[in-house]
C-alpha positions as CSV (number, residue, x, y, z in Angstrom):
1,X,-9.9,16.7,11.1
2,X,-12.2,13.8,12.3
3,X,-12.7,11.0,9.2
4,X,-16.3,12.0,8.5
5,X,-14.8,16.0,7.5
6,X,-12.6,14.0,5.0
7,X,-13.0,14.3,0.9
8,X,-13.4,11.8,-0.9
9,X,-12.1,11.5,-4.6
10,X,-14.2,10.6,-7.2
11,X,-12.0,7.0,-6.9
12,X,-12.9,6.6,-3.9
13,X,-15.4,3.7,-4.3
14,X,-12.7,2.1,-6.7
15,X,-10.2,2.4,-3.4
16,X,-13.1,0.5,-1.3
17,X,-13.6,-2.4,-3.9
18,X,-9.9,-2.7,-3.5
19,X,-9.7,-3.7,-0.7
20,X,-7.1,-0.4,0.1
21,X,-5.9,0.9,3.6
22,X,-7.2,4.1,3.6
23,X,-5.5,7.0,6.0
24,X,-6.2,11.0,6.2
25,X,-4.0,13.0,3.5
26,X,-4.3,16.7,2.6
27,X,-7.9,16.7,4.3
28,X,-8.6,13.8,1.7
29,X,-9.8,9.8,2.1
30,X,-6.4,8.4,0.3
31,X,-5.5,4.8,-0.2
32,X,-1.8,4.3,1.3
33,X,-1.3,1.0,-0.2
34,X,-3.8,-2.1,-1.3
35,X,-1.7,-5.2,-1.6
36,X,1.9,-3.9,0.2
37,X,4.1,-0.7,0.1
38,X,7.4,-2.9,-1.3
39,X,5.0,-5.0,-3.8
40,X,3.6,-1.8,-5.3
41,X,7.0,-0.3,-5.7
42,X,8.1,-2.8,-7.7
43,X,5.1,-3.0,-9.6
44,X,5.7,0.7,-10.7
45,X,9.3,0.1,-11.6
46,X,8.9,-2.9,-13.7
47,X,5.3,-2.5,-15.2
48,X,3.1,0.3,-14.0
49,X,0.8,0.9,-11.4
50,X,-2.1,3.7,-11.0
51,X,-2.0,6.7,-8.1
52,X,-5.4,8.6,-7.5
53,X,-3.8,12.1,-7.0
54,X,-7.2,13.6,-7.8
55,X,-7.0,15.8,-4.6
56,X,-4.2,18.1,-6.3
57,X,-5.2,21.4,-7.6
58,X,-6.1,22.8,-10.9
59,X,-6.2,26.2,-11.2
60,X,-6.4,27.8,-15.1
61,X,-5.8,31.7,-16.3
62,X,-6.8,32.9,-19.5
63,X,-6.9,36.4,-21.1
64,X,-4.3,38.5,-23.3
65,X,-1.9,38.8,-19.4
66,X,-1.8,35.3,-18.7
67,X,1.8,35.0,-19.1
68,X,2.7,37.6,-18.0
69,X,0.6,36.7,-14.1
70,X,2.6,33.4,-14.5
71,X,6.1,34.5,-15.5
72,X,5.5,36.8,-12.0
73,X,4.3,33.9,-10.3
74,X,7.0,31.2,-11.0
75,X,10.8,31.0,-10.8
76,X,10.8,29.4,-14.4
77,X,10.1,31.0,-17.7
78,X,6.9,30.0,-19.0
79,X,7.8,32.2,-22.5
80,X,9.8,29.2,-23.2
81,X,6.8,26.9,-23.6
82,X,5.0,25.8,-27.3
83,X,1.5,25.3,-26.7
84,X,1.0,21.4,-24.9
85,X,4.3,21.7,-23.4
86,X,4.3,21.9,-19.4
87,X,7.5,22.7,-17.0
88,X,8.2,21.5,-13.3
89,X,9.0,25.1,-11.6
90,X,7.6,26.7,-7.6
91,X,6.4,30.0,-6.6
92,X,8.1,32.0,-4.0
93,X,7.6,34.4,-1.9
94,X,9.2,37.8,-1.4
95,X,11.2,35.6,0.9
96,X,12.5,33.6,-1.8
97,X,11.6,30.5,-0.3
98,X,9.1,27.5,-1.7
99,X,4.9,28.9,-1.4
100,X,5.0,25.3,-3.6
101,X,6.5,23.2,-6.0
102,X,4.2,23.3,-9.2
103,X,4.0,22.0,-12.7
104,X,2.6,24.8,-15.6
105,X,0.9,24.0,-18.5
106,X,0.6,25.9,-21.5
107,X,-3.0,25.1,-23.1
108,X,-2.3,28.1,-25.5
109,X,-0.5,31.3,-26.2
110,X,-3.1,33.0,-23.2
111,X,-4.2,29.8,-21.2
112,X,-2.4,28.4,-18.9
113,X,-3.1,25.3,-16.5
114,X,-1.1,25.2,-12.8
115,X,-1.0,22.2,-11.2
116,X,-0.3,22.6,-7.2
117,X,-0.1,20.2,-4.0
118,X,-3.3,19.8,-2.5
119,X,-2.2,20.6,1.1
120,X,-1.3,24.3,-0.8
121,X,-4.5,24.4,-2.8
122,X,-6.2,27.2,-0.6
123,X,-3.2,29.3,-0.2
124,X,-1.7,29.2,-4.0
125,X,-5.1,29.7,-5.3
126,X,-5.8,32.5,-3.4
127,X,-2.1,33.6,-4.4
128,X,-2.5,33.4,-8.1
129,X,-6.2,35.0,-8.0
130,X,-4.0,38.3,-6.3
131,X,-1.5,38.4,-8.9
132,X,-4.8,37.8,-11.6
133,X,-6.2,40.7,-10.5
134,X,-6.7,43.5,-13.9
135,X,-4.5,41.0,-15.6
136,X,-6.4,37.8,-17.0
137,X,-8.8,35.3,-15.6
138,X,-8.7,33.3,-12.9
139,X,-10.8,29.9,-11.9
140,X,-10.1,27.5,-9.2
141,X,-11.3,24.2,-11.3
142,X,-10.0,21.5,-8.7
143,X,-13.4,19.9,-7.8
144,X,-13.9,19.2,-11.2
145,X,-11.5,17.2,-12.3
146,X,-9.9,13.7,-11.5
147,X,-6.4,13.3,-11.7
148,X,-4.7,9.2,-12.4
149,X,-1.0,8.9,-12.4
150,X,-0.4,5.8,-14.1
151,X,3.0,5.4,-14.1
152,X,5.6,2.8,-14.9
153,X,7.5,0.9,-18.1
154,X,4.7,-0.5,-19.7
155,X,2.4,2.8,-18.2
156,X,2.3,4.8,-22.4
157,X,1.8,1.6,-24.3
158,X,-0.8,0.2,-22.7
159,X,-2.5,3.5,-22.6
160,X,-2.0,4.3,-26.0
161,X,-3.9,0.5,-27.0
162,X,-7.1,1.8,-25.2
163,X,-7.1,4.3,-28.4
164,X,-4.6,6.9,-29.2
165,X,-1.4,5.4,-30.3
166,X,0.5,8.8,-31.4
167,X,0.7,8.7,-26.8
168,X,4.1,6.8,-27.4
169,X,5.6,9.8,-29.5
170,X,3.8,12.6,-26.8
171,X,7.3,13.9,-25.9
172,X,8.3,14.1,-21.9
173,X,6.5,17.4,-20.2
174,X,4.2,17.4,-23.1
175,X,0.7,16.7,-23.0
176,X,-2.6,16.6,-25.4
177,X,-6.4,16.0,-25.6
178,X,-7.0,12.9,-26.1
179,X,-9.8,9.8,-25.6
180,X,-8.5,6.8,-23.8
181,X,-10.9,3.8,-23.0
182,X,-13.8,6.1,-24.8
183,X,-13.2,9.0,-21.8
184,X,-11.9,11.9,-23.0
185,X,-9.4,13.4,-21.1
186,X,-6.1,15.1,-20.8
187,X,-2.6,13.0,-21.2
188,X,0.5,14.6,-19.6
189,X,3.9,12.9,-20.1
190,X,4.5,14.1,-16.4
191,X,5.0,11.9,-13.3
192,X,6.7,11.7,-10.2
193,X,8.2,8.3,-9.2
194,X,11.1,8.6,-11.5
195,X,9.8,6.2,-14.2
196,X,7.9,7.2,-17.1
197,X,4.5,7.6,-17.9
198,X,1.2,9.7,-17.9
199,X,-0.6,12.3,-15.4
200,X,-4.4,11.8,-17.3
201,X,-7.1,14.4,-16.4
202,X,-11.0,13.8,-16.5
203,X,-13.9,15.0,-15.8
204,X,-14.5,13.3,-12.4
205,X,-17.9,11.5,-13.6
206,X,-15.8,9.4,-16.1
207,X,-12.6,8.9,-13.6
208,X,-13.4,5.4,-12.7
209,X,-14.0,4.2,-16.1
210,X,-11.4,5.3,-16.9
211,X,-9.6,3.7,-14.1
212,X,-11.3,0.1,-14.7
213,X,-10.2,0.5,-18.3
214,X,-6.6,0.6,-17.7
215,X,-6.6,-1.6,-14.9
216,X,-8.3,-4.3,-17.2
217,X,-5.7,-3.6,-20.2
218,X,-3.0,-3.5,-17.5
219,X,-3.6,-6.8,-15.8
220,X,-2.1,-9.5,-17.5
221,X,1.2,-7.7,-17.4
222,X,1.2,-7.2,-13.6
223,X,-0.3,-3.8,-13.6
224,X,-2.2,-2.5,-10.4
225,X,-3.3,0.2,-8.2
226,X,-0.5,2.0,-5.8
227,X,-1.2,4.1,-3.0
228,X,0.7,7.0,-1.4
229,X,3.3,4.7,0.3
230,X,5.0,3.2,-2.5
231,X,4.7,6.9,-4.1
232,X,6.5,8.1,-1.7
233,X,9.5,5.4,-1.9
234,X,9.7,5.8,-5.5
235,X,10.3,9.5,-5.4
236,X,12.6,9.7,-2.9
237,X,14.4,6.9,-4.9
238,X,14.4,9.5,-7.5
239,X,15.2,12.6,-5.5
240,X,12.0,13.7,-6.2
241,X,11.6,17.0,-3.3
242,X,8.1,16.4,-1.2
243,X,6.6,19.5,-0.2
244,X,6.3,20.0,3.4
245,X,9.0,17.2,4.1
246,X,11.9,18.6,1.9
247,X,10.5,21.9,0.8
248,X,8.6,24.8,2.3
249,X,8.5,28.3,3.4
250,X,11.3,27.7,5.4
251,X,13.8,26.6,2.6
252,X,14.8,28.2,-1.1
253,X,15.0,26.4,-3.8
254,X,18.9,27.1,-4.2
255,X,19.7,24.9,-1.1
256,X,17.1,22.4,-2.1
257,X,19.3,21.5,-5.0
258,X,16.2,23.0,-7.6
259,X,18.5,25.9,-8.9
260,X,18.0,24.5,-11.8
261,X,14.3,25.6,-12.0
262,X,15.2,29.3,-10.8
263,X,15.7,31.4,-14.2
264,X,17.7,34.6,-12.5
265,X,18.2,36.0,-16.2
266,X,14.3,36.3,-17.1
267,X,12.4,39.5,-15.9
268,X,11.8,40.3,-12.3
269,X,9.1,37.4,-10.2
270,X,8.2,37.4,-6.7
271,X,11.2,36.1,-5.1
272,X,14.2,37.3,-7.6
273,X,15.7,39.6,-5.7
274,X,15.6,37.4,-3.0
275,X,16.8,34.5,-4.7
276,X,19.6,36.5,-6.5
277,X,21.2,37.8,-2.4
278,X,21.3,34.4,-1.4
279,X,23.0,32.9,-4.4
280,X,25.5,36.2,-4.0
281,X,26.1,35.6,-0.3
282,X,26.8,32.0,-0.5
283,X,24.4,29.1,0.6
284,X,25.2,28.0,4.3
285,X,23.3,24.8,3.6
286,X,22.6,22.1,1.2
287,X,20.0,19.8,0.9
288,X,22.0,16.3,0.1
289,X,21.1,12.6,-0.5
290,X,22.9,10.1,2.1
291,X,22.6,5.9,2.6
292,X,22.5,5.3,6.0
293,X,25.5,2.8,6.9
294,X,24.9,1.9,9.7
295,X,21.7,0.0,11.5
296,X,18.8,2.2,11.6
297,X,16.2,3.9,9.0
298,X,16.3,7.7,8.9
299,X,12.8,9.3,9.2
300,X,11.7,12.9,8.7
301,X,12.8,14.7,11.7
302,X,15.6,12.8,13.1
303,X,18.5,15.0,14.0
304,X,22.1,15.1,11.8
305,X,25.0,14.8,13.9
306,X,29.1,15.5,12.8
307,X,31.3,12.8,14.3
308,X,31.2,14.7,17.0
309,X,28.1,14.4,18.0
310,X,26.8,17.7,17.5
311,X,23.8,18.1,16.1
312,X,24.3,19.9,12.4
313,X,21.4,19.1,10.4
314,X,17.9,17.6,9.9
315,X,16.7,14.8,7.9
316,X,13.2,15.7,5.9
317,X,12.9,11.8,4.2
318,X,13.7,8.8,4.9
319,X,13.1,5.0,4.1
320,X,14.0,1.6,2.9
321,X,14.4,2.3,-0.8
322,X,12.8,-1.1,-2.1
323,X,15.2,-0.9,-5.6
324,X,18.3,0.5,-4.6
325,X,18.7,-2.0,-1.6
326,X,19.5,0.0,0.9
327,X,18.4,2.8,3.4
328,X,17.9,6.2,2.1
329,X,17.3,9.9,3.0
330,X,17.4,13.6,2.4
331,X,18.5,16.3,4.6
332,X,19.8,19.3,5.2
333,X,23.5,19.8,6.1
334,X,26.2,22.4,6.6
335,X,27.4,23.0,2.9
336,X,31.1,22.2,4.3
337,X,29.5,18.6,4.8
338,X,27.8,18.5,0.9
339,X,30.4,16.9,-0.5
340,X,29.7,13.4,-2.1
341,X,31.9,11.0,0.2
342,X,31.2,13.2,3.7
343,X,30.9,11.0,6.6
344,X,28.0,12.2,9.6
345,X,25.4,10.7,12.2
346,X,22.0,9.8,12.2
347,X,20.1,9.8,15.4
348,X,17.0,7.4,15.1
349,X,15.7,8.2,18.2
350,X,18.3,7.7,20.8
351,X,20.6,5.0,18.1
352,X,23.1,6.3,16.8
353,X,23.5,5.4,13.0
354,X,26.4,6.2,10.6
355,X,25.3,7.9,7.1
356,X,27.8,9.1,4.1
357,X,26.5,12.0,1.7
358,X,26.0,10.1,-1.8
359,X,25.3,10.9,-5.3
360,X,21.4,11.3,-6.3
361,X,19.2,10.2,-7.9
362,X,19.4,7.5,-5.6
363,X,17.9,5.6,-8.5
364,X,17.7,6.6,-12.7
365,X,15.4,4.6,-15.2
366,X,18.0,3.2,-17.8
């Protein structure tokens, strides 16, 4: 896709002003990072910083069979939700491997908001509006909305100053309409860098007052924007899968370590059977966490040797984590080599490096 086919967020200008590096991403415009990768990072874990993840999808059902469409949608059980409650789950095929990775929110007892990846957008929308068909309604909203991550320590209070203060008691994976600098919008205790924080929703004509407000609130306790680079550190610190890295229609969510997510005891979803043969038959690989200790940096792609130099695996992330101290990564290996303490290889593109299979998260807010 040449740059001038690229969408823009309604941030964009905001990225500009900034000064930001910006780089194609999920057919959008996206700032990677404005001041420095490792400066944002740190920013996030000991303050906050803002992410412009307006380009993910919003897609609502409503109608007396909402649940119903998204219990048959998701591995999770939405029946388990109160209304403004939200759950990290994925959809799966027939397959039983990851369509995408998705956070539902339950607006009411039949409206429903899913939240997917914005490289999926096309295909999960088109997806749900299927399984919506004689069922409930279906509207693909994503254009009108802009979606700010602001994420970090000091991310709720300083939020809740610009006008709601009951945001500090808004339990985690529970959300509520609110007004914050005078824009009204939706607040989400939701986030994916592993600290806490807000996911807040607007209408895309107010996102970059809204934006400027917390900014201006933010900034004499180090706050600032982040782009996708230090988002990506900061999960990965976390263990926080990245669709199309450590997740997709090639892997289940079993191996991928999110069994926790798959419900086998609720009523049939697209997938189940699937899901419940490979858990029965055994899983022949695992998707671990491992410091490289040797000198190199993995990187998505690089091979996964055994001492003996076969090649036994893949890595799907990779990278200096900027808190932990150290080199880190995901991958896939034989499930005889899962065990916490296994010794293997890294190839970094011809250099051999020496990893061990550690415990994850690589990093945990206290």
């Amino acid at each position: 896709m040449s740059d001038s086919a690229l969408l823009r967020t309604p941030l964009y200008n905001a990225h500009v002003q900034a000064k930001a590096r910006l780089v194609p991403f999920a057919g959008y415009e996206m700032p990677v990072q404005y001041k420095g990768l490792v400066e944002e990072h740190k920013m996030v874990r000991s303050s906050a910083g803002l992410f412009d993840v307006s380009h993910m999808g919003e897609l609502f059902l409503a109608g007396a069979g909402t649940l119903g469409v998204v219990n048959q949608l998701i591995t999770g059980d939405a029946a388990k939700l109160v209304d403004g409650q939200a759950l990290y789950t994925c959809a799966c095929n027939e397959r039983g491997t990851i369509l995408d990775d998705l956070i539902v929110y339950r607006r009411g007892p039949e409206s429903f908001l899913i939240v997917c990846n914005a490289s999926n957008r096309a295909k999960i929308a088109a997806h749900v509006a299927e399984l919506s068909k004689g069922h409930c309604d279906f509207e693909d909203r994503s254009d009108e909305f802009a979606l700010i991550a602001f994420q970090g320590p000091k991310a709720v209070g300083i939020a809740a100053k610009l006008g709601d203060p009951a945001l500090e008691s808004l339990g985690s994976f529970h959300f509520k309409e609110t007004t914050i600098g005078g824009v009204a919008c939706t607040a989400a205790r939701t986030g994916y860098t592993g600290e806490d924080g807000l996911e807040i929703f607007c209408a895309n004509e107010k996102a970059e007052a809204l934006w400027n407000a917390l900014l201006e609130v933010g900034k004499d306790v180090g706050v600032g924007p982040a782009g996708l680079g230090a988002r990506d550190t900061l999960r990965l610190e976390a263990r926080l899968s990245l669709y199309g890295n450590d997740i997709d229609e090639t892997t289940n969510p079993l191996e991928a370590g999110l069994g926790w997510i798959v419900k086998l005891d609720k009523a049939d979803f697209l997938g189940k059977a699937a899901l419940v043969a490979i858990k029965a038959a055994g899983l022949p690989r695992k998707l671990v966490g491992f410091e490289v200790t040797g000198r190199g940096i993995a990187r998505g792609g690089y091979p996964l040797l055994d001492k003996a130099g076969t090649v036994v695996g893949s890595c799907t992330s990779g990278s200096p984590g900027p808190t932990v101290g150290k080199n880190i990564g995901l991958g896939y290996l034989p499930a005889a080599m899962s065990a916490i303490g296994t010794e293997f290889v890294v190839d970094c593109r011809g250099r051999h490096a020496d990893a061990v299979v550690v415990k994850t998260p690589f990093y945990k807010r206290g």
